[in-house]
C-alpha positions in Angstrom: -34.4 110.3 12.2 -32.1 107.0 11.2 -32.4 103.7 11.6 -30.0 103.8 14.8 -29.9 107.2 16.4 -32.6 109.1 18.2 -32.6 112.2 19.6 -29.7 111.7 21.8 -27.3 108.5 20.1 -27.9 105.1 20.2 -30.0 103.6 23.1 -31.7 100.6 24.0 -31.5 97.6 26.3 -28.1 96.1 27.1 -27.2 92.9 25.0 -30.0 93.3 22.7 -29.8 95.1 19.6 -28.6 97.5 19.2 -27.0 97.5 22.3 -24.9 94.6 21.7 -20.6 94.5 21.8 -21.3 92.8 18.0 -23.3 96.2 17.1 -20.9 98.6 19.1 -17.5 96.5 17.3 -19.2 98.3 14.0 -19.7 101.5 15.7 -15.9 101.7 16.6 -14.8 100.8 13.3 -17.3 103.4 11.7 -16.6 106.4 13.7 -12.9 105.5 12.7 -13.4 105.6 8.8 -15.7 109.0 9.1 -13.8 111.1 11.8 -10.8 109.5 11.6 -10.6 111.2 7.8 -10.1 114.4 9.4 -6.4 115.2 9.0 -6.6 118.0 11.2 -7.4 116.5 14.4 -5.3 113.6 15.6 -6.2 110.1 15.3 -8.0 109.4 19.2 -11.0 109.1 20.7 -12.0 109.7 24.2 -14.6 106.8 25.7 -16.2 107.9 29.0 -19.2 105.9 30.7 -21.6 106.2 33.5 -21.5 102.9 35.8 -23.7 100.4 34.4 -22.6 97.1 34.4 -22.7 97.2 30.9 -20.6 99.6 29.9 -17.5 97.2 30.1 -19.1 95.3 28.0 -19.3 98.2 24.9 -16.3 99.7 25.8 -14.4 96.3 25.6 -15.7 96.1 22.2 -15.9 99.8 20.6 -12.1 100.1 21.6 -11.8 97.0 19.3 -13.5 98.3 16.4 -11.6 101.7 16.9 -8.1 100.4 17.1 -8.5 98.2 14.1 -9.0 101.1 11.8 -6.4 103.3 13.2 -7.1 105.0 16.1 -5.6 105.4 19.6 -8.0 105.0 22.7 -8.2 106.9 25.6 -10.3 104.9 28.4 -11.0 107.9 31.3 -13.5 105.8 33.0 -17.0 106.8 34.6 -17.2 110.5 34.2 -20.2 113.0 33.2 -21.1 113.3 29.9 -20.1 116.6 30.0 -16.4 115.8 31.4 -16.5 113.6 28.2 -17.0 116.5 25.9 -14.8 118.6 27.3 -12.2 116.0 27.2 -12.8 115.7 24.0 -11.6 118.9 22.9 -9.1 119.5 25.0 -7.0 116.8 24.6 -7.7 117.8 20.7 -9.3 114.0 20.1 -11.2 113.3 16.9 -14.1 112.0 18.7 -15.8 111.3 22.1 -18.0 108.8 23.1 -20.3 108.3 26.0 -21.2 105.4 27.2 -24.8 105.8 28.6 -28.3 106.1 28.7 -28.9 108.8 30.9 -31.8 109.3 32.8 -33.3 105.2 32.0 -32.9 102.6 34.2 -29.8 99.9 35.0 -30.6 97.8 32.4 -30.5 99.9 29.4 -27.4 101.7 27.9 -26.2 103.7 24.9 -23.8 105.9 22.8 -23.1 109.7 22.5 -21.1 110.7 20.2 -19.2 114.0 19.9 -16.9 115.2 17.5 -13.6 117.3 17.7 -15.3 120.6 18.3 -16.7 118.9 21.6 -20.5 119.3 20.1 -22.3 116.3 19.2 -22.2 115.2 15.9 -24.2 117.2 13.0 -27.1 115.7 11.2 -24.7 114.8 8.1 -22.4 113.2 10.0 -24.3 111.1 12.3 -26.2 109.9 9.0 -22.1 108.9 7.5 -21.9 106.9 11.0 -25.0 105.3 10.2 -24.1 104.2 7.0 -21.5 102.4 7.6 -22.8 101.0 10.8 -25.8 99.7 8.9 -23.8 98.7 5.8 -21.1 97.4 6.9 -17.3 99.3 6.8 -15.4 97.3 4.2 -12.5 94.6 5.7 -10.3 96.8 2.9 -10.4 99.6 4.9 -8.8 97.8 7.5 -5.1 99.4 8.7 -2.0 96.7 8.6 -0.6 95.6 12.0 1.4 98.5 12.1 -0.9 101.2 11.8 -2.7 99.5 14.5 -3.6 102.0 17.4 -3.2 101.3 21.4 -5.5 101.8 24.3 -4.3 103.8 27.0 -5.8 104.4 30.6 -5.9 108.2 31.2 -5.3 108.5 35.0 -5.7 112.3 34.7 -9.3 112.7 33.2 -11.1 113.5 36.5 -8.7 116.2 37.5 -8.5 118.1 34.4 -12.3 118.2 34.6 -12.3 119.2 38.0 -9.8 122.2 37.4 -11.6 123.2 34.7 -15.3 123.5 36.0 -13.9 124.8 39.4 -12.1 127.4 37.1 -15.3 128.3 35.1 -16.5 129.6 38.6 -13.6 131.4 39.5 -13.1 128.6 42.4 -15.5 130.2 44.4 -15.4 130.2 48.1 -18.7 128.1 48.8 -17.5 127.6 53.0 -20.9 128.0 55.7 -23.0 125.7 53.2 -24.3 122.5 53.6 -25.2 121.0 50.6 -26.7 117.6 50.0 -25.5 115.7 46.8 -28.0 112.7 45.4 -25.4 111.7 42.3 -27.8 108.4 41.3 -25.2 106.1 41.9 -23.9 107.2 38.4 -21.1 109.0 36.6 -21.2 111.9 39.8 -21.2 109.5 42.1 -17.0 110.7 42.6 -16.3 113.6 41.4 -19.9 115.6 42.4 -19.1 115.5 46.2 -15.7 115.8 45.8 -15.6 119.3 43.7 -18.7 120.9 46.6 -16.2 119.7 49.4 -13.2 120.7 47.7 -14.8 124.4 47.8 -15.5 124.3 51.0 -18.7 123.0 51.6 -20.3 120.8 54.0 -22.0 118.0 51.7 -24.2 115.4 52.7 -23.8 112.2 49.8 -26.3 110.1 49.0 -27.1 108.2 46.0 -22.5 107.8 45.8 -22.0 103.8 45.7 -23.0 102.5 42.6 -23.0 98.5 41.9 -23.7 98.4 38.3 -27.4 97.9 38.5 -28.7 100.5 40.5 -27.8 103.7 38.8 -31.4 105.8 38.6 -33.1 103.8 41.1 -35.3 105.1 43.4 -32.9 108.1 43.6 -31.2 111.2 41.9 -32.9 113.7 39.6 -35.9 111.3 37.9 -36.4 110.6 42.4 -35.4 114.1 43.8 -38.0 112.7 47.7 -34.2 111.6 49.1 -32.7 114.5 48.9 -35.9 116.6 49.8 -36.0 114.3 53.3 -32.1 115.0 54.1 -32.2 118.6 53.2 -34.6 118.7 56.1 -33.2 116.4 58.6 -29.7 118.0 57.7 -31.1 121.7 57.5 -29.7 121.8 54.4 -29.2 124.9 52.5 -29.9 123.1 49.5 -30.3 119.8 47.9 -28.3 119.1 44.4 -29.9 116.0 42.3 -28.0 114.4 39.2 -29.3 111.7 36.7 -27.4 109.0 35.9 -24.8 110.7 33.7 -25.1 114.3 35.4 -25.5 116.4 32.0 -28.6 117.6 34.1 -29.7 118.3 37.4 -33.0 119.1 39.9 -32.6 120.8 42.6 -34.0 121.0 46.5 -34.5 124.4 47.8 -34.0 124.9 52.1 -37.7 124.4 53.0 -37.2 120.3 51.1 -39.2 121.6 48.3 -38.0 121.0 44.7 -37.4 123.8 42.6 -38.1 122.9 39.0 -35.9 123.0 35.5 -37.7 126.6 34.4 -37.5 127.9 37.6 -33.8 127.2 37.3 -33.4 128.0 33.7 -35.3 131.9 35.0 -32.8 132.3 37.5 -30.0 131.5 35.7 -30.8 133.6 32.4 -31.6 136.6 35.4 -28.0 136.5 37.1 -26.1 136.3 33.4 -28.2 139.2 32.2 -27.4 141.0 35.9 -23.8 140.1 35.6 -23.8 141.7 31.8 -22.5 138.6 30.2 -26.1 137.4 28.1 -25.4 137.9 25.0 -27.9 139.7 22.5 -30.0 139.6 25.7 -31.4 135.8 25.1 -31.8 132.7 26.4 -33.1 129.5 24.5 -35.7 126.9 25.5 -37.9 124.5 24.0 -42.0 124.2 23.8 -42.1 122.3 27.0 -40.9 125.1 28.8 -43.6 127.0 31.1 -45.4 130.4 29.5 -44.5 132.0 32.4 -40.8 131.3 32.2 -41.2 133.4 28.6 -43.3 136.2 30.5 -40.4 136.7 33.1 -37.7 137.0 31.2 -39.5 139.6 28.7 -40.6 141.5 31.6 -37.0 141.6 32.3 -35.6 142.5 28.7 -34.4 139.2 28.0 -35.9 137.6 24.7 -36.4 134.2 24.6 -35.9 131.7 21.6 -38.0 128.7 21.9 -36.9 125.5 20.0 -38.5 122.0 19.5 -37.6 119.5 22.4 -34.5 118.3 23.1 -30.8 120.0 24.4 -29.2 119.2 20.7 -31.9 121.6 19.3 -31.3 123.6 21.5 -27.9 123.9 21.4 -27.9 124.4 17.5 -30.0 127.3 17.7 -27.4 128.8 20.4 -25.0 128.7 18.0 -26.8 129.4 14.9 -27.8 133.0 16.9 -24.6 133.7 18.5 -26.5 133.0 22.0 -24.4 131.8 25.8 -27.4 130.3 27.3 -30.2 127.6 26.9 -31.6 124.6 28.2 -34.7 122.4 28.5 -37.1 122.3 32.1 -35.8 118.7 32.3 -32.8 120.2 34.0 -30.3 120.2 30.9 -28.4 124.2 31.2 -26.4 124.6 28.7 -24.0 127.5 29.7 -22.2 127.9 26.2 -19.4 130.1 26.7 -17.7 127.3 28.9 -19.9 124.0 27.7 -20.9 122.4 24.6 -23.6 120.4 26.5 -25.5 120.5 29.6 -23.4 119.8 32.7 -25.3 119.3 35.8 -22.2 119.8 37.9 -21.2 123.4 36.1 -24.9 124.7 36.5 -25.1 123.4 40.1 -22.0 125.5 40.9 -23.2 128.3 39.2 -26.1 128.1 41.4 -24.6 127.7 45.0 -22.6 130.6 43.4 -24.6 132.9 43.1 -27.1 132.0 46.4 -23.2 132.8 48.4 -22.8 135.9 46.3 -26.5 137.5 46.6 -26.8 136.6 50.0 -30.1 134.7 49.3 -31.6 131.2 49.1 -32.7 129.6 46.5 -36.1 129.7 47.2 -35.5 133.8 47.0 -34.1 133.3 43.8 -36.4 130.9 42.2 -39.0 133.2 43.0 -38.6 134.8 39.7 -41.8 133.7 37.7 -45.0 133.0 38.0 -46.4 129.7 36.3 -49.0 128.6 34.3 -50.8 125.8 35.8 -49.5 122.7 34.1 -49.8 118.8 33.7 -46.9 116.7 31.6 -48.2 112.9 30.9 -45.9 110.4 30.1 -47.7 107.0 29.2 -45.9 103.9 27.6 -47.7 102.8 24.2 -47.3 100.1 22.2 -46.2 101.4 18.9 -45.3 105.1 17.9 -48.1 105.6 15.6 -47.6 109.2 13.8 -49.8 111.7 16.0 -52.0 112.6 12.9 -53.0 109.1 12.9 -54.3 108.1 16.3 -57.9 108.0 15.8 -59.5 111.2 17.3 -56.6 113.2 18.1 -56.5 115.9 16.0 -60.2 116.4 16.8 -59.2 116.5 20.6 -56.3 119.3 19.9 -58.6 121.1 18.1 -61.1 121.3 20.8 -58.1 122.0 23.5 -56.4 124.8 21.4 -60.1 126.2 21.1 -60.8 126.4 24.6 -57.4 127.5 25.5 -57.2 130.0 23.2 -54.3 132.7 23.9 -54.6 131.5 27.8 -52.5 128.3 26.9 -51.3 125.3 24.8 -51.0 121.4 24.4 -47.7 119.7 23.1 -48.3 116.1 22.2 -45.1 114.1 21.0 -43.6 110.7 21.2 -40.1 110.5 23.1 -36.8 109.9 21.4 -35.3 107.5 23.8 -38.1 105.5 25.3 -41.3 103.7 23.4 -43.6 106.8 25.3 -46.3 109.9 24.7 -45.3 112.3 26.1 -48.4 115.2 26.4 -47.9 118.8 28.1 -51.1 121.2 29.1 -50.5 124.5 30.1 -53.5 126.9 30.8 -53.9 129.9 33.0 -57.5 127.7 34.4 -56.1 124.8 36.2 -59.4 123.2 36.3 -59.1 123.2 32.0 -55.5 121.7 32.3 -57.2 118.8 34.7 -60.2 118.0 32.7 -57.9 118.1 29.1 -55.7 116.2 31.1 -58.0 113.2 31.3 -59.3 113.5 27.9 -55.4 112.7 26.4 -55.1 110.2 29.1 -58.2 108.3 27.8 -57.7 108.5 24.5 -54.6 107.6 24.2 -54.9 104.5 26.4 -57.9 103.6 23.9 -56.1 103.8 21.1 -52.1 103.0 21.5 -52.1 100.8 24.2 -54.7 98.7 23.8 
């Protein structure tokens, strides 16, 4: 892990470091002397962004940094992440950046990065990015006034993203459903609505006018309750929820009742297998992913990879295997023969696809698994003290892995984007997940955020 980039880019609270225009100047100017070295790929970068405030402020200053040193600027404007990335490659770009922090609230922000291929970055090069962020690219480097590059506005980026993820879907016929959207008030607020009515369906929007400072509030994915109360007022067939830069999604079945990222993830890896198109017969998760995901799938002869947390991984063991399909119980489906990252939109199409073509309801299709009863803590701490560390933890896995045994598991990690513990349970005996449940809880309040 660098200094700079977690788990997924650069993120923090706006105007405070890093998150600062000064810090984000360096970041233009340093993706332009690492990517921009690549002769095969023309010299531009894409910049997308969700809607807060903030991100005029970054994007004012990373296209500084980038034209400086050469490269041309193509501003699309707020757009998924995954539009981003596919922008990226298509419009054969030496880089994309998002402008986001996902899933966090108004006030924070951040940078994804994706090179040429439309992937984010490797390892190696995010560590070259870093470098020179942290060093400093030299004012030698610098390109005279007329090697200078431009900033252009691309008018065009939302439709070429719409055509292309209608397309993926064979612009499916999705007329007779009623389908509420909650887009966060973020990058979907547009385009997510538009693409479901532009198919045919009836959609109910919520969550669609964002002001800068309420993106995630109260509302989309992380809130799912809004849509579950409209799907039944509306008599919705089923409710779509996006975070705040739709590379994931939750959704609502009829009855108002959320159907969770496994449940999803089961479905999804069922109808691919159904349709023929899985290849080598297996999908890739992570360890937070439900036992009894694993247990379906196998029934089904579908094996299942399993990865450590977080889409990147899994998206590097998709392609290290030769494997179409992933993702993470968050929500993030990564559908690799069309998408180099999740894309909320793409897998909620695939979806309402799929309920037209079967003739059944989600809740019918999510009825796929059976889970393991299960408890996923989240607790702010003060410091990110390594695990092994934290007076009488080990001591406590020990004893939970013990009495567990085969019938379960504990995964206890800190998060890469937010100063959190994160701790999941899983046992067959609810009662054991309860009772561990509380242990972690007090222990870890005790001793990290004292």
């Amino acid at each position: 892990m660098g200094k700079l980039f977690g788990t997924d880019g650069i993120r923090g609270t706006a105007n405070r470091y890093p998150i600062t225009p000064d810090l984000a100047l360096v970041v233009g100017k340093s993706i332009a002397k690492v990517l921009g070295a690549d002769k095969t790929v023309q010299h531009k970068v894409v910049i997308g962004k969700d809607t807060r405030i903030s991100g005029y402020m970054l994007e004012t200053a990373l296209t500084s940094g980038l034209v400086s040193y050469g490269m041309d600027v193509l501003l699309v404007g707020p757009l998924p992440t995954p539009a981003v990335a596919h922008l990226t490659k298509s419009m054969g770009c030496a880089a994309g950046i998002m402008l986001t922090a996902s899933h966090n609230p108004p006030e924070d922000n951040g940078l994804k990065i994706f090179g040429a291929d439309g992937f984010k970055l490797s390892d190696a090069l995010e560590a070259e990015v870093e470098r020179w962020i942290l060093e400093g690219v030299p004012e030698d480097d610098a390109v005279s006034c007329e090697e200078l590059g431009k900033a252009f506005r691309v008018e065009d980026g939302r439709g070429r993203y719409i055509e292309f993820v209608k397309g993926i879907v064979g612009n499916a016929n999705l007329e007779g459903m009623k389908v509420v959207v909650d887009a966060a008030h973020g990058a979907a607020y547009h385009l997510g609505p538009l693409i479901l009515e532009e198919m045919g369906a009836e959609v109910i929007a919520t969550g669609d006018s964002p002001n800068g400072l309420n993106i995630n509030q109260d509302c989309g994915a992380l809130h799912p309750h809004t849509a579950e109360a409209l799907v039944k007022m509306h008599g919705a067939d089923v409710g779509v929820t996006f975070d705040g830069d739709a590379d994931r999604v939750i959704f609502v079945d009829h009855h108002g009742n959320q159907v969770n990222g496994d449940r999803v993830l089961a479905l999804s890896a069922i109808g691919l297998h159904e349709e023929g198109i899985l290849a080598n017969d297996t999908a890739v998760v992570t360890s937070m992913t439900n036992l009894g995901l694993i247990e379906a799938l196998k029934a089904r002869g579908i094996a299942v990879e399993v990865t450590g947390v977080g889409d990147r991984q899994v998206i590097e063991r998709m392609r290290q295997g030769g494997y179409v399909f992933g993702g993470e119980n968050s929500g993030h489906v990564i559908f690799g023969e069309h998408s180099t990252t999740g894309d909320g939109i793409l897998t909620a199409l695939k979806i309402l696809t799929w309920m037209k073509a079967k003739g059944k309801s989600l809740a019918e299709l999510a009825d796929c698994m059976e889970e393991y009863p299960q408890r996923l803590i989240s607790i702010p701490v003060r410091e990110k003290k390594p695990i092994e560390d934290v007076p009488g933890m080990q001591a406590l896995i020990a004893q939970c892995e013990e009495t567990f045994g085969e019938r379960g598991r504990s995964v206890i990690r800190y998060s890469g984007t937010e100063n959190k513990i994160r701790i999941l349970l899983e046992c067959v005996d609810d009662n054991l997940v309860k009772t561990f449940a509380e242990k972690f809880e007090s222990l870890i309040k005790q001793e990290l955020c004292a």
